[in-house]
FIKOLZA-1660 file (N, C-alpha, C; in steps of 0.1 Angstrom, whole numbers, plus 5000, padded with zeros to 4 digits):
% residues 86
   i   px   py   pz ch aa at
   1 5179 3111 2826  A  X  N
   1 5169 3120 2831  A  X CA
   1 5163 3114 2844  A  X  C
   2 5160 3103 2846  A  X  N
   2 5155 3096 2851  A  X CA
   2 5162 3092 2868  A  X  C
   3 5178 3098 2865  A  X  N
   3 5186 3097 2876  A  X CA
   3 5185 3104 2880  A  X  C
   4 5188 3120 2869  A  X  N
   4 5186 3134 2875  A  X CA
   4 5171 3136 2888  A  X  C
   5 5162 3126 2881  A  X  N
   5 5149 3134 2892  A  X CA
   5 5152 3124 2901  A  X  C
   6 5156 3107 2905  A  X  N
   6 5159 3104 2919  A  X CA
   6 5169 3112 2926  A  X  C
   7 5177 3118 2920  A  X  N
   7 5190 3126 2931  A  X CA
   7 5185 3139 2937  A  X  C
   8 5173 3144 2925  A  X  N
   8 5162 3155 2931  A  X CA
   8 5157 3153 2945  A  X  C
   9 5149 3135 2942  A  X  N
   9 5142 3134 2954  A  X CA
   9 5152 3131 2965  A  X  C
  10 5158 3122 2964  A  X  N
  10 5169 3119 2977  A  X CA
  10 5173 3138 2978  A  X  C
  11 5175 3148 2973  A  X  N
  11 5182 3163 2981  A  X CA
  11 5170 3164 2987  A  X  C
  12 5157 3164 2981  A  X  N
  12 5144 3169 2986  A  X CA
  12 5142 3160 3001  A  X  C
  13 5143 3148 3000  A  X  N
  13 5138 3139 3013  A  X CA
  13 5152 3147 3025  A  X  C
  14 5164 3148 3022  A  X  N
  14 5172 3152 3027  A  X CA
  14 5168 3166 3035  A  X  C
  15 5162 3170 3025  A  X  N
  15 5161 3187 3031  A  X CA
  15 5145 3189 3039  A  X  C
  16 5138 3181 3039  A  X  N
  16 5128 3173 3049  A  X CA
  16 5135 3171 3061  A  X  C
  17 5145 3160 3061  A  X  N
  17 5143 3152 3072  A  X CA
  17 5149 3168 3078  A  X  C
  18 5158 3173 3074  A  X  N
  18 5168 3183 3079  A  X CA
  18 5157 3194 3084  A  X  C
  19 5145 3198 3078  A  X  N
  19 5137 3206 3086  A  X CA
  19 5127 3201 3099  A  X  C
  20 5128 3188 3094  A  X  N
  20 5118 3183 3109  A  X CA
  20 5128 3183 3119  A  X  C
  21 5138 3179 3116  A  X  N
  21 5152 3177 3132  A  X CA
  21 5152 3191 3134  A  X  C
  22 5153 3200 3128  A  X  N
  22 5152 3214 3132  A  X CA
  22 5138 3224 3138  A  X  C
  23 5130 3218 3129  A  X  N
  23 5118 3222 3137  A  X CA
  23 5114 3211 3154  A  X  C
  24 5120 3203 3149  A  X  N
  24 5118 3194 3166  A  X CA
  24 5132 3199 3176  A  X  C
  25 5142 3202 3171  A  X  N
  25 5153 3211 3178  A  X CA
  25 5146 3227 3190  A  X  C
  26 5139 3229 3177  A  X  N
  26 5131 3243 3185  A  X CA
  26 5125 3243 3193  A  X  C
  27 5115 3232 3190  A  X  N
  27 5102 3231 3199  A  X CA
  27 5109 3230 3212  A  X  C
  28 5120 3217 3213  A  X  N
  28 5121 3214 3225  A  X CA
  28 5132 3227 3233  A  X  C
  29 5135 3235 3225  A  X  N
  29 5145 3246 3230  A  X CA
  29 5135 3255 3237  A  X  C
  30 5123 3255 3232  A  X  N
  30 5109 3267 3232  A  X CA
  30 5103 3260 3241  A  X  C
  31 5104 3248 3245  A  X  N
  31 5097 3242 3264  A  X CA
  31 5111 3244 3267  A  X  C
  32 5121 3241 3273  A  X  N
  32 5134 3247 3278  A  X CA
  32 5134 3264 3283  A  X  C
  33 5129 3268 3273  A  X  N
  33 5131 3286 3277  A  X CA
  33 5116 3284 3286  A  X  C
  34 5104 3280 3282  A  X  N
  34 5094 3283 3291  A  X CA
  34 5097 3279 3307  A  X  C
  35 5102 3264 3306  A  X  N
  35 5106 3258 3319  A  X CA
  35 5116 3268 3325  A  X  C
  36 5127 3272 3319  A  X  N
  36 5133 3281 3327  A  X CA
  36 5134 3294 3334  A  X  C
  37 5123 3301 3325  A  X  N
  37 5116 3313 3326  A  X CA
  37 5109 3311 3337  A  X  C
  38 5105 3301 3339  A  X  N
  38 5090 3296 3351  A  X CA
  38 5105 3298 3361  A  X  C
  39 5114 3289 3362  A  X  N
  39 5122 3285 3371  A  X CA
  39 5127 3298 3375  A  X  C
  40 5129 3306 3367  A  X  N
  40 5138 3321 3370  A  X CA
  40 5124 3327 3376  A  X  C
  41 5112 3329 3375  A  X  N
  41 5106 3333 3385  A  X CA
  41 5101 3332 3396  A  X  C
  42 5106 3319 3398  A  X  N
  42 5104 3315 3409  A  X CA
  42 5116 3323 3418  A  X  C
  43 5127 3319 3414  A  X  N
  43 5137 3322 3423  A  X CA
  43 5136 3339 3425  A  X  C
  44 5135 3345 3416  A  X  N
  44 5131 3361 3418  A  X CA
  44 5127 3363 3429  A  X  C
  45 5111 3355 3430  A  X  N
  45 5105 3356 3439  A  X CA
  45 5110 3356 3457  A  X  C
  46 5115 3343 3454  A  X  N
  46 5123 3337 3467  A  X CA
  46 5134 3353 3469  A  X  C
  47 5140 3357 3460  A  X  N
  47 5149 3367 3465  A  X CA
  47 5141 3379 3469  A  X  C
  48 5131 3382 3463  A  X  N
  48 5126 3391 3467  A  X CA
  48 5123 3391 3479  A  X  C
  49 5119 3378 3486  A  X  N
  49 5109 3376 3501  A  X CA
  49 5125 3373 3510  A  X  C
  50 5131 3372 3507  A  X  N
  50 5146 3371 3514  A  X CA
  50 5150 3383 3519  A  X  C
  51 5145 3392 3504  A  X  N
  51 5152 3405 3506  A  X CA
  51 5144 3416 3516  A  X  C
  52 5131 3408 3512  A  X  N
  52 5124 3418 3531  A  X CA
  52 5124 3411 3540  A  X  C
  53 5131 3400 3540  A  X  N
  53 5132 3392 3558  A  X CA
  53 5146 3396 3560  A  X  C
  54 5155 3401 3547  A  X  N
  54 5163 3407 3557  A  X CA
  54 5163 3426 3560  A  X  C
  55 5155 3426 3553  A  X  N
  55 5151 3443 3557  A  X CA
  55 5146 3444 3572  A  X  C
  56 5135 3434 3575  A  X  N
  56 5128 3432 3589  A  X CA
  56 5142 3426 3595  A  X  C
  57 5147 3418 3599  A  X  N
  57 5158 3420 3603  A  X CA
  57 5168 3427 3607  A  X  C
  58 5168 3440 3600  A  X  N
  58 5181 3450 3594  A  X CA
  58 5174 3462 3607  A  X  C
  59 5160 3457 3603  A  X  N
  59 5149 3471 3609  A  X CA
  59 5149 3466 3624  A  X  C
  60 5145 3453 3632  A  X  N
  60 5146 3445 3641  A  X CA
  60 5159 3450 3649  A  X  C
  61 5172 3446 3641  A  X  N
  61 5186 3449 3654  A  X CA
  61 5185 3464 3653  A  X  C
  62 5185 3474 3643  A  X  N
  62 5186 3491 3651  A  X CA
  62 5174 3492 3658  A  X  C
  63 5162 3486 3660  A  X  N
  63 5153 3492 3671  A  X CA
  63 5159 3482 3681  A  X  C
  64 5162 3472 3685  A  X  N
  64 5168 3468 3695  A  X CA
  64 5182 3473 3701  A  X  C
  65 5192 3476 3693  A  X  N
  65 5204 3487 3697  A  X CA
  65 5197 3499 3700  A  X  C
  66 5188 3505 3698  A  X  N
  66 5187 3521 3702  A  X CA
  66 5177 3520 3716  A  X  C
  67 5172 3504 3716  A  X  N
  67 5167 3501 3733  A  X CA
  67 5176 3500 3742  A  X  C
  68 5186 3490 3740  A  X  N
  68 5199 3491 3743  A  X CA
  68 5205 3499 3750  A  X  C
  69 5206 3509 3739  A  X  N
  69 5212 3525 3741  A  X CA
  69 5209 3533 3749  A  X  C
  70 5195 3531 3752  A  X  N
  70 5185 3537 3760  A  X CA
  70 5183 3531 3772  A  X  C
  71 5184 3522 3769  A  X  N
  71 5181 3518 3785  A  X CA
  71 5197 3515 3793  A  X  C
  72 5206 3514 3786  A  X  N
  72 5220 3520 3791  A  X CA
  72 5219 3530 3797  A  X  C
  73 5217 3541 3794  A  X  N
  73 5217 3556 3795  A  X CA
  73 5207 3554 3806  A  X  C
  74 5198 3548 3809  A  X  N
  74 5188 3549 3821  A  X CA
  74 5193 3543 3831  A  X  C
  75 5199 3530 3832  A  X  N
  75 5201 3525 3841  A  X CA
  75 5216 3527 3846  A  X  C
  76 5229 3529 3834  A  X  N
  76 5239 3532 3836  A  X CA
  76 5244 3552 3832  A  X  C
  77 5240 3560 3843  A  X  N
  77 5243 3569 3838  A  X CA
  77 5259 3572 3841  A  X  C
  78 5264 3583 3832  A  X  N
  78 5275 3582 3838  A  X CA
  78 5277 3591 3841  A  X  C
  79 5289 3595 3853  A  X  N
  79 5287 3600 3862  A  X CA
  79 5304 3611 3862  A  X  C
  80 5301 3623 3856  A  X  N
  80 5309 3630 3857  A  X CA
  80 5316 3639 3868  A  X  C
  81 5332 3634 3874  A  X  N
  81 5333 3643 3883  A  X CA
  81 5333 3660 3881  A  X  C
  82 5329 3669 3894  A  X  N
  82 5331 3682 3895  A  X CA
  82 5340 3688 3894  A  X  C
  83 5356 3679 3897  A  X  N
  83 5366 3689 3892  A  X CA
  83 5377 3680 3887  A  X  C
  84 5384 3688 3874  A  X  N
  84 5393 3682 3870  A  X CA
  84 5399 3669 3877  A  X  C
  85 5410 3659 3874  A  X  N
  85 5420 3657 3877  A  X CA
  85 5434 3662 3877  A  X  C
  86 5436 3662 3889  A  X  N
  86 5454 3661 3882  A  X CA
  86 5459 3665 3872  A  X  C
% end
Protein backbone atom coordinates (compact mmCIF):
# COMPACT_ATOMS: atom_id res chain seq x y z
CA UNK A 1 0.00 0.00 0.00
CA UNK A 2 2.48 2.09 0.99
CA UNK A 3 4.33 1.68 -2.51
CA UNK A 4 1.04 2.13 -4.34
CA UNK A 5 0.74 5.84 -2.77
CA UNK A 6 4.81 6.74 -3.54
CA UNK A 7 4.27 5.74 -7.33
CA UNK A 8 0.99 7.97 -6.86
CA UNK A 9 3.14 10.77 -5.77
CA UNK A 10 6.18 10.34 -8.11
CA UNK A 11 2.91 10.32 -11.45
CA UNK A 12 1.56 13.35 -9.42
CA UNK A 13 5.05 15.37 -9.08
CA UNK A 14 5.48 14.17 -12.76
CA UNK A 15 2.33 15.62 -14.00
CA UNK A 16 3.38 19.04 -12.08
CA UNK A 17 6.55 19.29 -13.38
CA UNK A 18 4.88 18.50 -16.94
CA UNK A 19 2.30 21.45 -16.35
CA UNK A 20 4.73 24.08 -15.27
CA UNK A 21 7.19 23.36 -18.53
CA UNK A 22 4.02 23.76 -20.38
CA UNK A 23 2.63 26.59 -18.76
CA UNK A 24 6.20 28.31 -19.03
CA UNK A 25 6.26 26.96 -22.86
CA UNK A 26 3.16 29.39 -23.30
CA UNK A 27 3.97 32.18 -21.59
CA UNK A 28 7.08 32.50 -23.46
CA UNK A 29 5.17 31.66 -26.97
CA UNK A 30 2.42 34.58 -25.71
CA UNK A 31 5.60 37.31 -25.39
CA UNK A 32 6.78 35.89 -28.95
CA UNK A 33 3.27 36.42 -30.59
CA UNK A 34 3.08 39.98 -28.78
CA UNK A 35 6.75 40.90 -29.91
CA UNK A 36 5.83 39.80 -33.30
CA UNK A 37 2.55 41.32 -33.66
CA UNK A 38 4.40 44.71 -32.51
CA UNK A 39 7.02 43.79 -35.22
CA UNK A 40 4.40 43.05 -37.97
CA UNK A 41 3.06 46.45 -37.27
CA UNK A 42 5.64 48.10 -37.64
CA UNK A 43 6.48 46.96 -40.95
CA UNK A 44 2.77 47.45 -42.17
CA UNK A 45 3.28 50.65 -41.36
CA UNK A 46 6.67 51.16 -43.19
CA UNK A 47 4.72 49.64 -46.29
CA UNK A 48 2.10 51.67 -46.07
CA UNK A 49 4.31 55.06 -46.05
CA UNK A 50 6.33 53.39 -48.99
CA UNK A 51 3.22 52.84 -50.61
CA UNK A 52 2.35 56.68 -50.80
CA UNK A 53 5.94 57.73 -51.65
CA UNK A 54 5.48 55.71 -54.40
CA UNK A 55 2.09 57.02 -55.33
CA UNK A 56 3.64 60.73 -55.02
CA UNK A 57 6.17 59.55 -57.19
CA UNK A 58 3.85 57.67 -59.73
CA UNK A 59 1.78 61.18 -59.47
CA UNK A 60 5.30 63.38 -59.82
CA UNK A 61 6.60 61.61 -63.32
CA UNK A 62 2.77 61.89 -65.27
CA UNK A 63 2.71 65.64 -64.26
CA UNK A 64 6.17 66.00 -65.45
CA UNK A 65 5.61 63.86 -68.83
CA UNK A 66 2.43 65.84 -69.69
CA UNK A 67 4.88 69.21 -69.13
CA UNK A 68 7.04 67.56 -71.32
CA UNK A 69 4.39 66.93 -73.71
CA UNK A 70 3.38 70.32 -73.50
CA UNK A 71 5.99 72.10 -73.74
CA UNK A 72 7.17 69.91 -76.83
CA UNK A 73 4.10 70.86 -78.58
CA UNK A 74 5.05 74.63 -77.80
CA UNK A 75 8.30 74.89 -78.61
CA UNK A 76 8.54 71.98 -81.23
CA UNK A 77 5.56 72.28 -83.35
CA UNK A 78 5.31 70.25 -86.13
CA UNK A 79 5.08 71.30 -89.18
CA UNK A 80 2.89 69.89 -91.86
CA UNK A 81 3.54 70.23 -95.55
CA UNK A 82 0.68 71.70 -97.99
CA UNK A 83 0.83 69.14 -100.49
CA UNK A 84 1.26 65.64 -100.71
CA UNK A 85 4.48 63.98 -101.66
CA UNK A 86 5.29 62.00 -104.42
Amino acid sequence: MEQSHQILEERNDSYKSTAIQSQTKILRLEQDKVELTAKLSEVMSQLTSSQLALSEVKRSEQELSEQRISYECICFPVVLPLTPPP
